[in-house]
C-alpha positions as CSV (number, residue, x, y, z in Angstrom):
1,X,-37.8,-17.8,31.5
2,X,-41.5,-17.7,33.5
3,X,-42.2,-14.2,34.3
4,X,-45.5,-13.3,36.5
5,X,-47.1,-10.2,36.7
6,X,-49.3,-7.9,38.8
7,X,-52.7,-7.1,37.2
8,X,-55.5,-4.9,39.0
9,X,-53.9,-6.3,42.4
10,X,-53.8,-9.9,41.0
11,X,-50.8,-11.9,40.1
12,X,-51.0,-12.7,36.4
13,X,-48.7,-15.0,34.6
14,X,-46.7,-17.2,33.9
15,X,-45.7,-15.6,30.4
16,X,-42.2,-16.0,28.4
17,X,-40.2,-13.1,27.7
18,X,-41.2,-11.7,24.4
19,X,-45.0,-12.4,25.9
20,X,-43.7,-9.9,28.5
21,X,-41.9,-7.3,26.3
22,X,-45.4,-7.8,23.9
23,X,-48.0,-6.9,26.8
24,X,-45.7,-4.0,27.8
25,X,-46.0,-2.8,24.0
26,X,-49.6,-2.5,23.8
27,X,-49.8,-1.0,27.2
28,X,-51.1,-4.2,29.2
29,X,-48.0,-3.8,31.7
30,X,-46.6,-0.6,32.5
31,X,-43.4,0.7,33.3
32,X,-43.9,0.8,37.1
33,X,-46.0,-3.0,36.5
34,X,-44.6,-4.9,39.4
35,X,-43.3,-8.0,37.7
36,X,-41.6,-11.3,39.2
37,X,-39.6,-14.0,38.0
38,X,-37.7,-17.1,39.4
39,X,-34.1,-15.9,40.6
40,X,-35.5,-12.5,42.0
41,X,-35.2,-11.5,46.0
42,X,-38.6,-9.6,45.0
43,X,-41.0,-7.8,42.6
44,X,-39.9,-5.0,40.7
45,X,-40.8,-2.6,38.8
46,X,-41.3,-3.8,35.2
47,X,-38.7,-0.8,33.4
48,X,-35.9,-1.6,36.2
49,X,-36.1,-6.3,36.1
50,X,-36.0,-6.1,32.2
51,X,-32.9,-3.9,32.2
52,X,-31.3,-6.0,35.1
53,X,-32.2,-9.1,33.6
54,X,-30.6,-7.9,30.2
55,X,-27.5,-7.1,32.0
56,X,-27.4,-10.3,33.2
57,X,-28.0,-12.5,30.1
58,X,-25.1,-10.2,28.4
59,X,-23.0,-11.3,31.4
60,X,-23.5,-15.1,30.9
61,X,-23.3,-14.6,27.4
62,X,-19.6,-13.0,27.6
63,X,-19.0,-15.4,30.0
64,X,-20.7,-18.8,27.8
65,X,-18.8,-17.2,24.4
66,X,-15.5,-14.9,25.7
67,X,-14.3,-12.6,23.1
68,X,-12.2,-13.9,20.8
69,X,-8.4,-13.1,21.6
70,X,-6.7,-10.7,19.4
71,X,-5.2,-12.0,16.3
72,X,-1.5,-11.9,15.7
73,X,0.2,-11.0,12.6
74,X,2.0,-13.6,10.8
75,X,5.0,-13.8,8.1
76,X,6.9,-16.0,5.7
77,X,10.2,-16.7,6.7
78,X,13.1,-15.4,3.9
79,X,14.7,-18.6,4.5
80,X,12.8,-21.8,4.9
81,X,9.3,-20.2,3.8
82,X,7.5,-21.5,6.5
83,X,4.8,-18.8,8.4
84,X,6.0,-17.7,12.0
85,X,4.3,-14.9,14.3
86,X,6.2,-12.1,13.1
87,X,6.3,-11.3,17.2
88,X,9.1,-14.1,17.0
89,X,11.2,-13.5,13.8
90,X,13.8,-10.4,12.9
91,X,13.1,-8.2,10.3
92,X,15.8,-6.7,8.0
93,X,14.8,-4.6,4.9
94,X,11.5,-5.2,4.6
95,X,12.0,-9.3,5.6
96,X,10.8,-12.0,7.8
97,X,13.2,-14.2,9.3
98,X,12.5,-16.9,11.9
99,X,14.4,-18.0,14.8
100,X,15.7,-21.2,13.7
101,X,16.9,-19.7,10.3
102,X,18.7,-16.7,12.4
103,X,21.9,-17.7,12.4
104,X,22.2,-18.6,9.0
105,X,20.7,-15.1,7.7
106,X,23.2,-13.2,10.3
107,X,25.7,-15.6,8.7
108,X,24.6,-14.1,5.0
109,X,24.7,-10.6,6.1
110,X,28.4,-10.6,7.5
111,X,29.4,-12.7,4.3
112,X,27.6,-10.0,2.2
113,X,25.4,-12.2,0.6
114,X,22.7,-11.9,-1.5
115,X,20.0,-12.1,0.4
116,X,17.0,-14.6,-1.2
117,X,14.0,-12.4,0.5
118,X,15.4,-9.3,0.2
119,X,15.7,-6.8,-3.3
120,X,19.4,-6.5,-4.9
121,X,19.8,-2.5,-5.1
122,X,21.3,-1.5,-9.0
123,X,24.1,0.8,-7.7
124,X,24.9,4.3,-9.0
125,X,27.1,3.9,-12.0
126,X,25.0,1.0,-13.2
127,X,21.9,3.2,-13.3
128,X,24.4,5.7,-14.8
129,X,25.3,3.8,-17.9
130,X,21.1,3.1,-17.8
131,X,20.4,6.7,-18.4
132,X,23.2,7.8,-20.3
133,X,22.6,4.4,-23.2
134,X,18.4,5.7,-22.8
135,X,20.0,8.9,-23.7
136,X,22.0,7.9,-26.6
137,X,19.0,6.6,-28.2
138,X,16.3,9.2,-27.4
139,X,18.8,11.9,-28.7
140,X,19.4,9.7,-32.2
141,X,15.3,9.9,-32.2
142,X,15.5,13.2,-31.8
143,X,18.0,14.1,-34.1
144,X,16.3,12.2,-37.2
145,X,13.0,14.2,-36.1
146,X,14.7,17.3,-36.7
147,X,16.1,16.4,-39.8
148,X,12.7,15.6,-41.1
149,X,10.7,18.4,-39.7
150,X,13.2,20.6,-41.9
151,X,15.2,22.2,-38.9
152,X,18.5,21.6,-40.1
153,X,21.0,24.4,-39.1
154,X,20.7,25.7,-42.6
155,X,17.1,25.9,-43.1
156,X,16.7,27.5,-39.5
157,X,18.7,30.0,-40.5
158,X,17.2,30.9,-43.6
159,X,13.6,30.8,-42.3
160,X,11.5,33.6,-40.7
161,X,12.3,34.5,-37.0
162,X,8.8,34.1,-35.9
163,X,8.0,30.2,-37.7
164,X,11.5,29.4,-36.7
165,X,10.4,29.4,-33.2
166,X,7.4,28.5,-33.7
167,X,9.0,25.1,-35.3
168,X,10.9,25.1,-32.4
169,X,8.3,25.0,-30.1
170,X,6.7,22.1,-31.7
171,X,9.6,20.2,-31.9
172,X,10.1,20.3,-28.3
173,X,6.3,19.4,-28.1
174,X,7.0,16.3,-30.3
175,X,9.9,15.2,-28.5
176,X,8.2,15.6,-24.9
177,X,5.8,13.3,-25.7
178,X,8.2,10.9,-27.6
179,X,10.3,10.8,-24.6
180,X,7.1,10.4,-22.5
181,X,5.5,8.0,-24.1
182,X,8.7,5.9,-24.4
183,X,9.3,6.1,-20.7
184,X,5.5,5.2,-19.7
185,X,5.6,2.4,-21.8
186,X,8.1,0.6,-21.7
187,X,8.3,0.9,-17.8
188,X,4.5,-0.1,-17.2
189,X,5.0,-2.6,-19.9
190,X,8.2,-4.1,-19.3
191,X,9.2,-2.3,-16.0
192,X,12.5,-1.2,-17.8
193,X,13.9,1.2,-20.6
194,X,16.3,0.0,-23.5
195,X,18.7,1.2,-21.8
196,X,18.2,-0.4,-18.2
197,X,17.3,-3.7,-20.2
198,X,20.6,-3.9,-21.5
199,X,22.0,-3.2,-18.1
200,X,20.0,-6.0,-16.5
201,X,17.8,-3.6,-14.1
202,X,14.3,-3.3,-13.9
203,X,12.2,-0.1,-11.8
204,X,9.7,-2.0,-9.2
205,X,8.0,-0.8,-6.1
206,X,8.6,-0.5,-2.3
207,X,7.9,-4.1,-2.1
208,X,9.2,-5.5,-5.7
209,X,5.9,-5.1,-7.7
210,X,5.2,-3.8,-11.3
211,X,5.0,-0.4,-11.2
212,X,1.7,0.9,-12.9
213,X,1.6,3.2,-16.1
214,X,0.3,6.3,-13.8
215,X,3.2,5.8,-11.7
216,X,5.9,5.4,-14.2
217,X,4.3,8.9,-16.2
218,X,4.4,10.8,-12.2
219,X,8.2,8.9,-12.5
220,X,9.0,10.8,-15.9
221,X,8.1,14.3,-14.6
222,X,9.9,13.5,-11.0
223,X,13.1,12.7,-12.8
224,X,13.0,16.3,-14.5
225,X,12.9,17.2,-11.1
226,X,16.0,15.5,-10.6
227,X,17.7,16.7,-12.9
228,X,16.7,20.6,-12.4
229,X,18.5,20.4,-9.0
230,X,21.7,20.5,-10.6
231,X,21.6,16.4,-11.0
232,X,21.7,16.1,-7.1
233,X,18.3,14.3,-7.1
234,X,20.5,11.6,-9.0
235,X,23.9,11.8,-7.1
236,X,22.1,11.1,-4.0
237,X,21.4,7.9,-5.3
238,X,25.7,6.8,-4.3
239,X,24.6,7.8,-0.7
240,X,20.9,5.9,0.1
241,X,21.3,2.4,1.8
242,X,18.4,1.9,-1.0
243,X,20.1,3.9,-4.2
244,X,17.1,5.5,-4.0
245,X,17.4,8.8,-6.6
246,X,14.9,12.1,-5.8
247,X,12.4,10.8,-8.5
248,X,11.9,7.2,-6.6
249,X,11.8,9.3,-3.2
250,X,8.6,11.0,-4.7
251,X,7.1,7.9,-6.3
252,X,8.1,5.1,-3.9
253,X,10.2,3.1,-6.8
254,X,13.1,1.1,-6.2
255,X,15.5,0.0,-9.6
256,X,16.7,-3.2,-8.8
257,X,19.3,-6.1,-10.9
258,X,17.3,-8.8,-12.7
C-alpha cells in the first residue's frame, strides 16, 4: 500500500508502509504529518490514518481467516468403541454411549448386566472377608513378632514396669510399619492385599487406574479413620451406589472384582 505525504507544504511520496512507520520513527513525519493514501476521502493526520488503517487490515483479516469454531469434546462409545461428540451420546457412571448403541446399553441396564465400559463394584461382605483374611495374616505376623521380641505373657510379667512398656511401645512401632509397609506395597505394587487377591478384588481409582504408592500410604492412615468412627466409615460401604468406604471417600479409590 502507496502512502504519500506532506513535506514543508509539498506532497512527498509514494512510500510503503514500514517506509512510512520508519520516517515517522526518526521524526521525518509527525504525528499531525498530513498523510494520504489510495482508498481515503482525504488527508489525515498521520497518528489518526495509521490507527484507522490498522483497524481495517484486522477487519479483513478476521474476515480473510474467521476464527476457528470452538472445538467439541469427543468420547469412545462403551459399546462399539467408535468416537462420537459426547454432545450426542448418554453418559452412565462415568461412560460414553452413542446413539445407535442406546438401546442395547438400556437393554443391559434393565437385564442387570455387566456393563463392558463401566467398573464392577466388590460389594460389602466381599471386601469384608478381604479385610478380615488381611487380618488373619497380619495378626499371625504379629503374634510370632511378639514371641520373638520376648513379650510373652510370662516374661511381661516378670519384667520391670517401666522396660515392659517401653517394649511395648516398640512393638507397636514395629508392627505399624509392618502393617504399613505391607499395605503400601502390595497395593502400589499389585493394587491388592493377600487377602483381596484371594478374593478376586483389586483397589483402582475414580477412573480404573493403578493407584500410586503415596496414595495407597494416605489410604492406610484413612482406613484408621474408618475404623475409629466405630467401623461406620466401613458399613457405609452396604449403602454407596459405588461401595465406596470413608477411606476411598478421602482418597478417591474405588475396590473393584478382577
Amino acid at each position: 500500500m502507496n502512502w504519500y505525504y506532506v513535506d514543508a507544504g509539498q506532497q512527498a511520496g509514494p512510500v510503503d508502509d514500514a517506509q512510512l512507520d520508519e520516517l515517522a520513527r526518526t521524526g521525518k513525519i509527525q504525528h499531525d504529518t498530513l498523510v494520504w493514501r489510495e482508498g481515503m476521502e482525504s488527508w489525515q493526520p498521520y497518528t489518526q490514518a495509521r490507527s484507522a488503517g490498522s483497524q481495517s487490515t484486522t477487519a479483513s483479516a478476521a474476515q480473510t481467516n474467521p476464527a476457528p469454531a470452538e472445538t467439541t469434546s469427543e468420547a469412545v462409545c462403551a459399546e462399539c468403541g467408535r468416537i462420537f461428540n459426547m454432545d450426542d451420546m448418554i453418559r452412565h457412571s462415568g461412560s460414553y454411549v452413542c446413539a445407535n448403541c442406546k438401546p442395547v446399553f438400556m437393554q443391559k441396564l434393565a437385564e442387570g448386566a455387566k456393563l463392558s465400559g463401566g467398573m464392577n463394584y466388590a460389594g460389602f461382605w466381599i471386601r469384608f472377608a478381604a479385610v478380615f483374611l488381611d487380618g488373619l495374616i497380619m495378626g499371625a505376623v504379629n503374634f510370632v513378632i511378639g514371641m520373638v521380641a520376648g513379650l510373652s505373657a510370662s516374661q511381661a510379667v516378670g519384667a520391670e514396669p517401666t522396660a515392659a512398656i517401653a517394649l511395648q511401645l516398640v512393638l507397636m512401632l514395629v508392627q505399624l510399619a509392618i502393617g504399613v509397609t505391607y499395605e503400601v506395597f502390595m497395593i502400589g505394587k499389585y493394587g491388592a492385599t493377600l487377602g483381596k487377591m484371594a478374593c478376586k478384588i483389586k483397589v483402582v481409582t475414580a477412573d480404573g487406574g493403578t493407584v500410586s504408592y503415596g496414595r495407597a500410604f494416605g489410604r492406610y492412615f484413612a482406613k484408621l479413620l474408618s475404623g475409629l468412627t466405630c467401623l461406620i466409615g466401613y458399613i457405609i460401604a452396604a449403602f454407596d451406589d459405588q461401595k465406596r468406604t470413608l477411606h476411598d471417600h478421602i482418597c478417591n479409590t474405588r475396590v473393584v472384582l478382577k
